[in-house]
C-alpha positions in Angstrom: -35.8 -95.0 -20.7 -33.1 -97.3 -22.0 -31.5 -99.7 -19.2 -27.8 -99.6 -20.6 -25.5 -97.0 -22.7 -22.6 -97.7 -24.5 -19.4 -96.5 -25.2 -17.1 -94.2 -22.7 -17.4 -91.8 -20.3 -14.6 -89.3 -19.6 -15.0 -88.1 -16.3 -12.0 -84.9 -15.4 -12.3 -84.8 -11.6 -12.9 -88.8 -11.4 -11.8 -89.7 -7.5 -14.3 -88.4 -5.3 -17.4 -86.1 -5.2 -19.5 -85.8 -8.1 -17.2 -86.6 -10.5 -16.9 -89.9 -8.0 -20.3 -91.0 -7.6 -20.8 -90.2 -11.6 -18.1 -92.1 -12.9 -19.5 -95.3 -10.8 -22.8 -94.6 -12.0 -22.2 -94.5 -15.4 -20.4 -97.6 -15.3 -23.7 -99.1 -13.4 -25.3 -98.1 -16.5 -22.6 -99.9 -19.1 -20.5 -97.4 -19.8 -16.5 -97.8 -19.7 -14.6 -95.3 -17.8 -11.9 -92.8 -18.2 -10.7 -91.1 -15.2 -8.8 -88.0 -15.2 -7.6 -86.9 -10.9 -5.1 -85.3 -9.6 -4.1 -87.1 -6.3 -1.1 -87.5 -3.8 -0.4 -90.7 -2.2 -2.9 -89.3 0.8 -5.3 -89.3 -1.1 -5.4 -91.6 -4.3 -7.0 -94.7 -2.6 -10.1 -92.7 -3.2 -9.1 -93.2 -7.4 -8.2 -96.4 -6.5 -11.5 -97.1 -4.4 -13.7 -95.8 -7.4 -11.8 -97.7 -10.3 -12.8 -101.1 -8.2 -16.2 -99.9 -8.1 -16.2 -99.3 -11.8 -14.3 -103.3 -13.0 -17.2 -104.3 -10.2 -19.9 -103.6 -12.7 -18.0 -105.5 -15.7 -16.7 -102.2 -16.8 -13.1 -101.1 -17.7 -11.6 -98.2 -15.9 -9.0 -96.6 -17.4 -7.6 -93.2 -14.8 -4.9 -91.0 -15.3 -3.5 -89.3 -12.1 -2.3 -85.7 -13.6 -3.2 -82.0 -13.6 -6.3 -81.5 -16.0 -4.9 -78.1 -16.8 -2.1 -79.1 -18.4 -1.7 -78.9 -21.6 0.9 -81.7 -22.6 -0.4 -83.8 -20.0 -4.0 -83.0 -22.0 -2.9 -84.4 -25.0 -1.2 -87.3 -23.9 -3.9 -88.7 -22.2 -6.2 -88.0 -25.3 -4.0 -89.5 -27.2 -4.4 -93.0 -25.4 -8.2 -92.3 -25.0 -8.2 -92.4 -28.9 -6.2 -95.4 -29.3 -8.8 -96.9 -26.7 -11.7 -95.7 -28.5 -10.6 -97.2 -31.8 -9.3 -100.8 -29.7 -13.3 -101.1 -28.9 -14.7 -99.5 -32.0 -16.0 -96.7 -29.8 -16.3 -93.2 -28.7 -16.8 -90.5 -25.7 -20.4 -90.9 -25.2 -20.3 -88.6 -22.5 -17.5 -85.6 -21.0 -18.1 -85.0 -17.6 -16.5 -81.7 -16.6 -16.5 -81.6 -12.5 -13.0 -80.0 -11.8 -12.9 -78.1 -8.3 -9.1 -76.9 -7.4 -9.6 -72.7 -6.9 -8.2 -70.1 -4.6 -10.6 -69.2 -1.8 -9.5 -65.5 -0.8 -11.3 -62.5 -0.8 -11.1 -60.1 -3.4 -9.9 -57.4 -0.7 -8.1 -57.7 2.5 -6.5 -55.7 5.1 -3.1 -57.4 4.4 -3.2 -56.9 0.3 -1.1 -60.4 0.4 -4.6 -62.3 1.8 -6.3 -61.4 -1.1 -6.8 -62.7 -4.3 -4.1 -62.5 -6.7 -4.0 -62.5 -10.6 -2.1 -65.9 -10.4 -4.9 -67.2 -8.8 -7.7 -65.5 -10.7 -6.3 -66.8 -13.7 -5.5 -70.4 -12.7 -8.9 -70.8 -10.9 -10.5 -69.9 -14.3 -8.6 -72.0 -16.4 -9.4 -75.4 -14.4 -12.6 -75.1 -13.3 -14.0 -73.2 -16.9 -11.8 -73.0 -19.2 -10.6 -76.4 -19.8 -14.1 -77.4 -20.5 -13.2 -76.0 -24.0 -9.6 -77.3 -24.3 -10.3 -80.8 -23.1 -14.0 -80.5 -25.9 -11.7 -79.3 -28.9 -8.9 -82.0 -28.1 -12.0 -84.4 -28.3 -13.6 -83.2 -31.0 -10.5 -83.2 -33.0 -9.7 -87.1 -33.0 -13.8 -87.5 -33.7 -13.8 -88.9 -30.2 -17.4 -87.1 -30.0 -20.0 -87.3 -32.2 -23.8 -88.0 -32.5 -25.3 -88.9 -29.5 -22.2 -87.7 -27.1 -23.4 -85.7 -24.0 -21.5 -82.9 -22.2 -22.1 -82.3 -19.2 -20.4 -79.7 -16.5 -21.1 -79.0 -13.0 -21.8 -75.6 -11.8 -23.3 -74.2 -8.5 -25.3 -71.4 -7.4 -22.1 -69.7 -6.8 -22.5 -69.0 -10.5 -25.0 -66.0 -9.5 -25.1 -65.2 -5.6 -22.5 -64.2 -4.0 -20.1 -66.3 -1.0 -17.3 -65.0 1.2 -14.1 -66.1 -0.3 -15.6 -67.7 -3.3 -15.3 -65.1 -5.8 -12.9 -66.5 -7.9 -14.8 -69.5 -8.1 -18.2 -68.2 -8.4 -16.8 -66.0 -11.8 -14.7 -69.3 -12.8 -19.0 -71.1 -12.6 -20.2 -68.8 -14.5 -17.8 -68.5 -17.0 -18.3 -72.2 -17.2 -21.8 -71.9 -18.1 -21.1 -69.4 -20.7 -18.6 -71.9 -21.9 -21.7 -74.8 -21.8 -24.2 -72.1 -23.6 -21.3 -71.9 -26.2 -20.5 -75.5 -26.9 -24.2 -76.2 -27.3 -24.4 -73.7 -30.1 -21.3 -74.8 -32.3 -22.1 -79.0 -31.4 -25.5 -79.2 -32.2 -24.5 -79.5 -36.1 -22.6 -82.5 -34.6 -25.6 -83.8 -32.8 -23.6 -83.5 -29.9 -25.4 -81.5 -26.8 -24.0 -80.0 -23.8 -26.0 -79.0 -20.7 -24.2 -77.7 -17.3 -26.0 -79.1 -14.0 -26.5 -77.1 -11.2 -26.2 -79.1 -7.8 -27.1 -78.1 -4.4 -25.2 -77.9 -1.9 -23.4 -81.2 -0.9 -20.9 -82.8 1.2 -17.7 -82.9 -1.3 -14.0 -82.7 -0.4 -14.5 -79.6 -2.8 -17.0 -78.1 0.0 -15.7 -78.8 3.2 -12.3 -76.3 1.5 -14.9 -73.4 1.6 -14.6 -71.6 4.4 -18.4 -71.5 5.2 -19.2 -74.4 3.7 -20.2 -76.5 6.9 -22.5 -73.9 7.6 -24.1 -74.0 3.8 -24.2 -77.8 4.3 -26.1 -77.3 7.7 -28.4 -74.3 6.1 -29.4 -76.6 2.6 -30.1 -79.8 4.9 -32.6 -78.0 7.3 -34.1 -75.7 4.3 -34.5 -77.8 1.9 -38.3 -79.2 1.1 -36.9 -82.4 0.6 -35.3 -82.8 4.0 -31.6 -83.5 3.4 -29.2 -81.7 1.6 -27.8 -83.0 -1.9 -25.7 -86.2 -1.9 -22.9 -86.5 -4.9 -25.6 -90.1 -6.0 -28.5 -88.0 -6.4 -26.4 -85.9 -8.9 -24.8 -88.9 -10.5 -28.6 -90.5 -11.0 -30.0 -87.8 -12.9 -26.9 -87.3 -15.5 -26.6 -90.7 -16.2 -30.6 -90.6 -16.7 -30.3 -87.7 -18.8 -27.5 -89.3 -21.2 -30.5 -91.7 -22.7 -30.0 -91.1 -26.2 -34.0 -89.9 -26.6 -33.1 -87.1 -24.3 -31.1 -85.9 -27.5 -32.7 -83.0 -27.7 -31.8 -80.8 -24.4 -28.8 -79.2 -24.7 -27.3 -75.2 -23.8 -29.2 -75.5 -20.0 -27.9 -75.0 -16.7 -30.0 -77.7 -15.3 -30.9 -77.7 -11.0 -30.4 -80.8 -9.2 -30.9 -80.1 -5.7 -34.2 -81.1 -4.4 -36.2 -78.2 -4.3 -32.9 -76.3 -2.3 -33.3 -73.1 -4.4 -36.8 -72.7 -3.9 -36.3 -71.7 0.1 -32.7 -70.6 0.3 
């Protein structure tokens, strides 16, 4: 396959985990960089850490620190992307969609104020699925994607098994995929194709939130045929491998990335 890509990357959950390891990979293989993260001064020396990496490679990184869910905020910062694009004669050759900010409740609780509530339902949903599509149209509408863009959103196995206290996520994955199945459909006149990748279970600020998800990292490490759990690079490998422009042709899959983990858990 082809050594280097060109163009941008948009990457929505650019600072650390997948979205992390992707953003640097896809600068490793020529693409420049937009970042969308939602930090505190904690925490944004992560952003700050990957944007480095990126202007490392010879490739310009260009983050904004807001909420992805935000509508205004949305179209400000596609707004600059745009002006960007047509600075460098270019476009979004590839959306990478790997928001994790959810409530982790249970549906039911003794104390009805420890479960889930529609607030939470509803925003879980609408930033880690249903900006997918607000984010795509926004895009689409300034012809910032076009033949030969790639969409990509990460999903888990959430999406079809259930986990304690991850209900809201696991409908917000699958809604996602049906969101990915959609997209596919009404881009491929485009020439634009969208696939959602499932990754196993790996060590992510997003996981370690979960409250058994030190004992799904420990389970997927000792059960998995390749002998480790997932790591965010493995993930970040294959998209940037699967955004070669003769791989054109894939597109409406939930893809697995997770070493053979699904075959023995």
């Amino acid at each position: 396959m082809s050594d280097k890509l060109s163009g941008w990357a948009l990457v929505l959950g650019a600072s650390s985990g997948f979205g992390g390891a992707t953003a640097v990979e896809l600068a490793r293989s020529g693409l420049d960089i937009f970042g969308v993260h939602l930090d505190l001064r904690s925490t944004v020396a992560n952003a700050e850490a990957v944007q480095d990496t990126i202007k490392a490679e010879g490739c310009e990184a260009v983050f904004f620190n807001m909420n992805a869910a935000d509508a205004t905020k949305r179209a400000d910062a596609v707004a600059v992307i745009a002006a960007k694009a047509r600075e460098t004669d270019s476009f979004v050759r590839v959306l990478l969609h790997s928001l994790a900010f959810g409530a982790l409740q249970p549906v039911i609780a003794e104390n009805p104020k420890e479960a889930l509530s529609q607030r939470q339902v509803e925003m879980t949903e609408d930033v880690m699925a249903n900006s997918l599509l607000y984010w795509t149209q926004d895009l689409v509408g300034k012809g910032l994607l076009r033949r030969g863009s790639r969409i990509y959103a990460m999903t888990s196995s959430g999406s079809s098994r259930v986990i304690r206290s991850y209900g809201a996520v696991s409908a917000a994955k699958a809604a996602l995929e049906s969101h990915i199945r959609q997209l596919a459909f009404e881009l491929a006149p485009l020439g634009v194709a969208a696939n959602a990748i499932r990754a196993g279970v790996t060590d992510t600020p997003a996981l370690r939130r979960i409250p058994e998800g030190i004992n799904l990292l420990e389970r997927a490490g000792a059960g998995n045929p390749s002998g480790r759990a997932t790591r965010p690079e493995d993930v970040a490998k294959a998209i940037a491998a699967l955004s070669d422009e003769r791989l054109y042709w894939m597109t409406g899959n939930t893809m697995g990335g997770e070493g053979g983990e699904d075959l023995s858990m």
